[in-house]
N, C-alpha and C positions, 0 to 999 in steps of 0.2 A: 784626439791625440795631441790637441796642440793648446788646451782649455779645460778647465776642472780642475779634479784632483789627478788623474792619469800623469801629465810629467812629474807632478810630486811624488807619486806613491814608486812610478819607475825609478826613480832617481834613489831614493832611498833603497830600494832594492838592491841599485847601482853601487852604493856607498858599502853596505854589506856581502855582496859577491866581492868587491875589490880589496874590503878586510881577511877574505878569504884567499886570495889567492897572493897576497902578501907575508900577510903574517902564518907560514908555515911553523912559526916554534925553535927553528935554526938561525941563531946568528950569523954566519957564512953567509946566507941566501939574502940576510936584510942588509950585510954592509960589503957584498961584492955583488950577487946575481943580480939584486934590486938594482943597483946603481946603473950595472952593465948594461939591462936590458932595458932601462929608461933613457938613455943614452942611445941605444941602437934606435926606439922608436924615434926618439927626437932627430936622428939622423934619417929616419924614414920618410920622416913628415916634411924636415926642411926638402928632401928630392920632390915628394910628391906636392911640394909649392910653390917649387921654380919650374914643374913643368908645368902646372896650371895655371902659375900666373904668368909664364913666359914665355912659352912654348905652345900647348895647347890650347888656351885663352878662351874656353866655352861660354865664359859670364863677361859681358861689359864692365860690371863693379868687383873692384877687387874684393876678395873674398875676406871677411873677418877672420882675425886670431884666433877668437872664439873657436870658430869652427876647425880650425886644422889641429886647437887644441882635444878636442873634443874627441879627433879621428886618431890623432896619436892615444887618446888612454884608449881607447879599443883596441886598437893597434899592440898594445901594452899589456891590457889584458889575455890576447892568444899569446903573448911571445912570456908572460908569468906561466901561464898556464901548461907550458911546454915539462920544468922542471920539477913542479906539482904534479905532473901526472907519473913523471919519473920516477918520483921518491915517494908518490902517494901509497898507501900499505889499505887494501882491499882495494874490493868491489864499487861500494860505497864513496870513499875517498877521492875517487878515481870519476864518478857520476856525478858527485858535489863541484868537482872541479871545472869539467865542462859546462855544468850547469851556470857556476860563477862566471866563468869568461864568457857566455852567449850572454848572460843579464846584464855584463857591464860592456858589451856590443851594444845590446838592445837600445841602452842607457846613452852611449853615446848616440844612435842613431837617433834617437828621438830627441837628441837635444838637438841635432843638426837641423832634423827637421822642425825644430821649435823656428829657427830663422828664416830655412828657404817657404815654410810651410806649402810643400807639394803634397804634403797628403794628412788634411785635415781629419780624419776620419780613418776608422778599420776599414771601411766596407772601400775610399780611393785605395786604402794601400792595399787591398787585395784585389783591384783591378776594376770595382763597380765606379761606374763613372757617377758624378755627383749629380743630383736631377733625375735622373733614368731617361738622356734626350732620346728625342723621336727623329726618326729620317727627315735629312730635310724636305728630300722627295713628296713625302706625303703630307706636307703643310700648304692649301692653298697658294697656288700661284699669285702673277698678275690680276688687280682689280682695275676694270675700266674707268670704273668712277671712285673719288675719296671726298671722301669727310675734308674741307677745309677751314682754316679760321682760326681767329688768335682772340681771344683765348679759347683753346678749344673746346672747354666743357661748356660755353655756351652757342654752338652750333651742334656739337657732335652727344647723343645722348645714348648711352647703353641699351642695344638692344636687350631682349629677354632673352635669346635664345642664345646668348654671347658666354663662352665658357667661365666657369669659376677660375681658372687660373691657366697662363701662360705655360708656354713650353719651350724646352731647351733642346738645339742641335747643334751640331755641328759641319761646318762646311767647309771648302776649301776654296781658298783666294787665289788666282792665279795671279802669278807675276807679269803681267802683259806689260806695266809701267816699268816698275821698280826692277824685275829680273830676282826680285828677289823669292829664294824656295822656304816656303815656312810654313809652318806644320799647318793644321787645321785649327779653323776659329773656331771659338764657340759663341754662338748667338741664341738669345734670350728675345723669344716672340710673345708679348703682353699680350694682355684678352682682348683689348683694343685691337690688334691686328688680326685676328683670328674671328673677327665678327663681320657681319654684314647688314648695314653698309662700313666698311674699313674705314675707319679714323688717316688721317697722316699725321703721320709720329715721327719723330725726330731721329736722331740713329747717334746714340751715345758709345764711343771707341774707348773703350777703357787700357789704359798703361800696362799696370802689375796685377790685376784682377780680372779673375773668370768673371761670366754675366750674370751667374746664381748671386754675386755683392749686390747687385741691384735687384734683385729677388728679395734679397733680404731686409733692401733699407726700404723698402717702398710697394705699400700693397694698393697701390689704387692701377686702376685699368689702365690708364693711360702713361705708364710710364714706357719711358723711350726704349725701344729695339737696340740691345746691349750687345756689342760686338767685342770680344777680347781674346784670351787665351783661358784655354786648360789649366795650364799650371801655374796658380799665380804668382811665382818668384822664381823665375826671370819673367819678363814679359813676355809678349806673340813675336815679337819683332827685331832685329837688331837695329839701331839705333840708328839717325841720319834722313834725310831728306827722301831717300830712293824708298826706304817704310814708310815714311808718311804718305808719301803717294800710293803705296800700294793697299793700304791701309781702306784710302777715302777711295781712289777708284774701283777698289773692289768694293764696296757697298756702297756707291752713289745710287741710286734710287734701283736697288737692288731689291726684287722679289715684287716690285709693286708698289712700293709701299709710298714711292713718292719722296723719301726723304734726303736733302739736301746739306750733306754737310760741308759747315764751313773750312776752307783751305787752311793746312797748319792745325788742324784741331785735332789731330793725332798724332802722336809721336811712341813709338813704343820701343823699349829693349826687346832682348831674342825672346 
């Protein structure tokens, strides 16, 4: 949804539903309704940006133009489609129209999501989480002994019995430090942790990226135990000293695994 051909081929969709629901054929409608009703959205969009950016303040970064341009032509689209359906003459007419103002929705939706990218894929936007994580429950606990040593692939060698590939869950940090309530992480457990004898691996706190980015840049065993958010745009955390602490004491040598991170070496937005 966020790569390929998909936003091209929506978008052009997009351009032809909103030919549709413009150019009705009536003079009247292109030099008073059109104006009218582009004017109301633009009135819609400036309310719904001074509560966002002043009032409700969900995101630490102010939001792009882009975007609130984006939610106005949707916006703009159901408020077209109002006097289209009015003076539409059949069945047909009347089906086309609707049709037009959801695809020039769709159209903007996906471009909104072209920036925050929450939902790379069909299968996020209809609620399957990316990976298929596993409980964190049922990933080995505590090991009494680990693999130590720098550099580590010459102490620590791949068992045989050590799985083909890493798995993804998710867990919840409690605010004992920080006071801070944030959603659940998501952590990426490499084949290295999941083997016996247990490597000690390092614990990588990622910003604005889930731990499936480092699934994807790096296929060797030993990559670090990735701790982030779900959604990568905003980040796990709101911003400030009170997250970073909550950040690194909720996974200092968490699960086992031994791993030490350094102070300040996490800072995340919400």
């Amino acid at each position: 949804m966020v790569s390929g051909p998909v936003p091209v081929v929506v978008v052009v969709l997009g351009v032809f539903a909103a030919a549709w629901l413009v150019l009705r054929g009536d003079r009247r409608h292109l030099t008073r309704t059109v104006p009218r009703l582009v004017l109301s959205a633009a009135l819609m969009v400036g309310v719904l940006a001074f509560l966002v950016q002043r009032v409700w303040r969900p995101f630490p970064d102010p939001v792009p133009r882009s975007v609130y341009t984006w939610v106005g032509l949707g916006l703009l689209a159901v408020l077209l489609a109002v006097p289209r359906l009015r003076h539409g003459r059949g069945v047909s007419s009347r089906v086309l129209t609707v049709l037009a103002a959801l695809t020039v929705v769709l159209t903007a939706s996906s471009q909104v999501n072209l920036f925050f990218r929450a939902f790379p894929t069909v299968a996020t936007a209809l609620g399957d989480p990316p990976g298929h994580p596993v409980s964190f429950g049922s990933v080995r606990g505590r090991e009494a002994t680990l693999v130590t040593g720098a550099p580590l692939d010459r102490v620590w060698a791949a068992p045989a019995t050590m799985p083909a590939a890493g798995v993804v869950s998710q867990v919840p940090i409690p605010g004992s430090v920080s006071g801070f309530a944030a959603r659940h992480a998501e952590v990426y457990l490499p084949p290295a942790y999941l083997s016996t004898p247990r490597a000690r691996l390092p614990v990588l706190v990622l910003l604005a990226e889930g731990p499936l980015e480092a699934v994807g840049c790096s296929l060797q065993t030993t990559t670090p135990i990735s701790v982030g958010s779900p959604s990568p745009n905003p980040g796990c955390f709101r911003g400030g000293a009170s997250s970073t602490k909550h950040c690194i004491t909720g996974m200092r040598g968490d699960r086992g695994s031994g791993p030490t991170v350094p102070r300040g070496a996490a800072r995340c937005g919400r």
